[in-house]
C-alpha positions as CSV (number, residue, x, y, z in Angstrom):
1,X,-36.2,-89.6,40.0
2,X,-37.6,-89.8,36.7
3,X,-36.6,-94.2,36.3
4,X,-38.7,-94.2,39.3
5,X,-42.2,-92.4,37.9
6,X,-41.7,-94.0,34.2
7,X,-42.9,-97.4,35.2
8,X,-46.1,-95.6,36.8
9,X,-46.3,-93.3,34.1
10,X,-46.5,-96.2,31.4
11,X,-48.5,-98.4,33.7
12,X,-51.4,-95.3,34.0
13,X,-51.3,-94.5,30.3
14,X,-51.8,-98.2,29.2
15,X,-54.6,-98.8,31.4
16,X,-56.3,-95.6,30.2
17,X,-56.1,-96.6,26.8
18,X,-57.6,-100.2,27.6
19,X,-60.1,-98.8,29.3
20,X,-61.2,-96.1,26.1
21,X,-60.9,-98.6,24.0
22,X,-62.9,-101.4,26.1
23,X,-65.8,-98.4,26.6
24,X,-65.7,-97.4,22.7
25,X,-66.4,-100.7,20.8
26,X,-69.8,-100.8,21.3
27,X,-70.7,-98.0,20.1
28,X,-68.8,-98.4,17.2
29,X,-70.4,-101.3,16.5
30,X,-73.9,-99.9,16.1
31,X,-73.5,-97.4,13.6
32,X,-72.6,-99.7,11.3
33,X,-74.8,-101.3,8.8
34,X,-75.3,-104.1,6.3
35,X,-73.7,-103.9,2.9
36,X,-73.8,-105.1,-0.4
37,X,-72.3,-105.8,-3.7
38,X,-73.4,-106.0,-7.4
39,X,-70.0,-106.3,-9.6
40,X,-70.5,-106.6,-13.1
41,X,-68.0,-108.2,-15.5
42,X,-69.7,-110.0,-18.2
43,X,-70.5,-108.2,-21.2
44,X,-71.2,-104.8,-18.8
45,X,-68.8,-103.8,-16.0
46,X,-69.9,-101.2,-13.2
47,X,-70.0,-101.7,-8.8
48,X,-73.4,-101.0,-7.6
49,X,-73.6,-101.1,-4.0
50,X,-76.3,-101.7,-1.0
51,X,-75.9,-100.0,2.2
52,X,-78.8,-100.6,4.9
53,X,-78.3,-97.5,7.1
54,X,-79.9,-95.3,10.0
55,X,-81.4,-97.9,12.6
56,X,-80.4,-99.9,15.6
57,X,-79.0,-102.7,13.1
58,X,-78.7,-105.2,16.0
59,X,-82.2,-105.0,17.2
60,X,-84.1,-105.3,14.3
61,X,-83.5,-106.9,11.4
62,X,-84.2,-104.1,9.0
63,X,-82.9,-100.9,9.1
64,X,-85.1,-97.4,8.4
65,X,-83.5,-96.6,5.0
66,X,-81.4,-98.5,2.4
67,X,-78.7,-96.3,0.0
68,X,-78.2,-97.9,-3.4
69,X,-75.3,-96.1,-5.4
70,X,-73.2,-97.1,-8.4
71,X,-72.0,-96.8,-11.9
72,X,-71.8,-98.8,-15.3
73,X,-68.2,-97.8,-16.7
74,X,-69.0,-99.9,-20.4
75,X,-71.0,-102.0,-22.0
76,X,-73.6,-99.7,-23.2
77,X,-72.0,-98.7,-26.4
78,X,-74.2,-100.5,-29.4
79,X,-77.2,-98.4,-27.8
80,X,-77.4,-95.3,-25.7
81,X,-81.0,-94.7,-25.0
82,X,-81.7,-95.5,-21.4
83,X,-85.1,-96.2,-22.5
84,X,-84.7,-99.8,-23.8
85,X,-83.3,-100.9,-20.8
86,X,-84.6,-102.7,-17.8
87,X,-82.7,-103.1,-14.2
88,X,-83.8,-105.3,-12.2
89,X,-82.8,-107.7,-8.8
90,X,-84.5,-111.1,-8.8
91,X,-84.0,-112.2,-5.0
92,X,-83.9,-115.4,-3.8
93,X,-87.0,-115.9,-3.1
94,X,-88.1,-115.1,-6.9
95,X,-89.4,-111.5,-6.2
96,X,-88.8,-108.8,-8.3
97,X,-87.3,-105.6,-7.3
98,X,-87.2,-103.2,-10.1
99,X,-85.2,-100.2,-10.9
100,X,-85.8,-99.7,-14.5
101,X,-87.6,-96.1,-13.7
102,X,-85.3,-95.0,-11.2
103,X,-82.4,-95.2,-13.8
104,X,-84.5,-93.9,-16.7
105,X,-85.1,-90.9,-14.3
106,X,-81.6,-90.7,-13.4
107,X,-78.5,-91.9,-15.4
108,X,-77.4,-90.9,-18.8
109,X,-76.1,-93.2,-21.1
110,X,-72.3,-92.4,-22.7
111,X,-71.5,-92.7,-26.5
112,X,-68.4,-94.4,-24.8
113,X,-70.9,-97.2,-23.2
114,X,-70.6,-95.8,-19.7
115,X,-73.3,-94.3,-17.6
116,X,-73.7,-91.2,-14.9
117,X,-73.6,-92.6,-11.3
118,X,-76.4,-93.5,-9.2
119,X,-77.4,-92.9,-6.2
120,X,-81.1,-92.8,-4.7
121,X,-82.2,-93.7,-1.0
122,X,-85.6,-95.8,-0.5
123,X,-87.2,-96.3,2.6
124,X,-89.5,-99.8,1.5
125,X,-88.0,-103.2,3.4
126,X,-88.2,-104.4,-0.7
127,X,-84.3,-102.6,-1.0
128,X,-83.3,-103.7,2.4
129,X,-79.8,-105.8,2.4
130,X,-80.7,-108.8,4.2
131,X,-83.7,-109.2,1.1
132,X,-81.3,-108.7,-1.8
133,X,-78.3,-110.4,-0.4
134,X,-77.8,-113.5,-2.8
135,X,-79.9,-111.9,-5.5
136,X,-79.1,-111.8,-9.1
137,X,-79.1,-108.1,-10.4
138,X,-80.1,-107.9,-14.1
139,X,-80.0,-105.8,-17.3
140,X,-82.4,-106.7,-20.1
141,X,-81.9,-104.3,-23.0
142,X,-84.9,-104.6,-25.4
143,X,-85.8,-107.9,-23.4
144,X,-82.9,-109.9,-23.8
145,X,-80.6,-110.1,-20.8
146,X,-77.5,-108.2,-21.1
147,X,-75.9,-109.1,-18.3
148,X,-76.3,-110.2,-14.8
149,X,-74.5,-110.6,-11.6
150,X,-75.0,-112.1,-7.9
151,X,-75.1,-109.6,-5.0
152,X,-72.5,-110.6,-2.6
153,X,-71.0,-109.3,1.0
């Protein structure tokens, strides 16, 4: 009795899970958003990432807010006054996105050469990935560059 309803059984069952899975994709799909990377390794080394977030990403091609979040783990070390440096994004098309007084306002420098993390969310098209992607993030300290790094998927 049971040999016979097993097939069925299995049969019913595999179809229902096609079928949730067919229905749920889409959905899935548009919650997510565009994202970015700034990883530095030259001279400074810290992740700072760039999330677009909160829009129907498919639609338009900006979202309604962009998250920017990170942290320098070293490179900070000969000077920890926040003050004489600048951070900056230089995008492709040679615009200049600065954060210099968002991190001033923000993160603390380490004796170690480290910072506090950072995290702020702006609402301007300026932050937006699709206009940073390719950038070069950079930090001047006492206007000389310090380092710099491309922002990459």
């Amino acid at each position: 009795m049971i040999s016979r309803k097993l097939p069925f059984l299995v049969t019913v069952a595999l179809f229902c899970m096609i079928f949730i899975g067919l229905t749920q994709t889409d959905s899935l799909n548009k919650r997510q958003g565009d994202i970015c990377f700034a990883d530095f390794a030259d001279g400074v080394d810290g992740l700072y990432t760039f999330t677009d977030f909160g829009g129907p990403f498919k639609l338009k091609k900006r979202s309604i807010m962009h998250r920017v979040n990170g942290q320098f783990t070293k490179g900070f070390e000969k000077d920890t006054d926040i003050n004489n440096y600048e951070f900056f994004i230089m995008t492709k098309e040679g615009r200049k996105v600065d954060f210099t007084e968002d991190f001033k306002e923000n993160v603390k420098i380490f004796p170690a050469g480290g910072t506090t993390p950072f995290q702020k969310v702006y609402k301007d098209d300026d932050h937006s990935v699709n206009n940073l992607i390719g950038g070069k993030f950079v930090v001047n300290h006492n206007g000389k560059k310090l380092a710099s790094t491309i922002l990459h998927f």
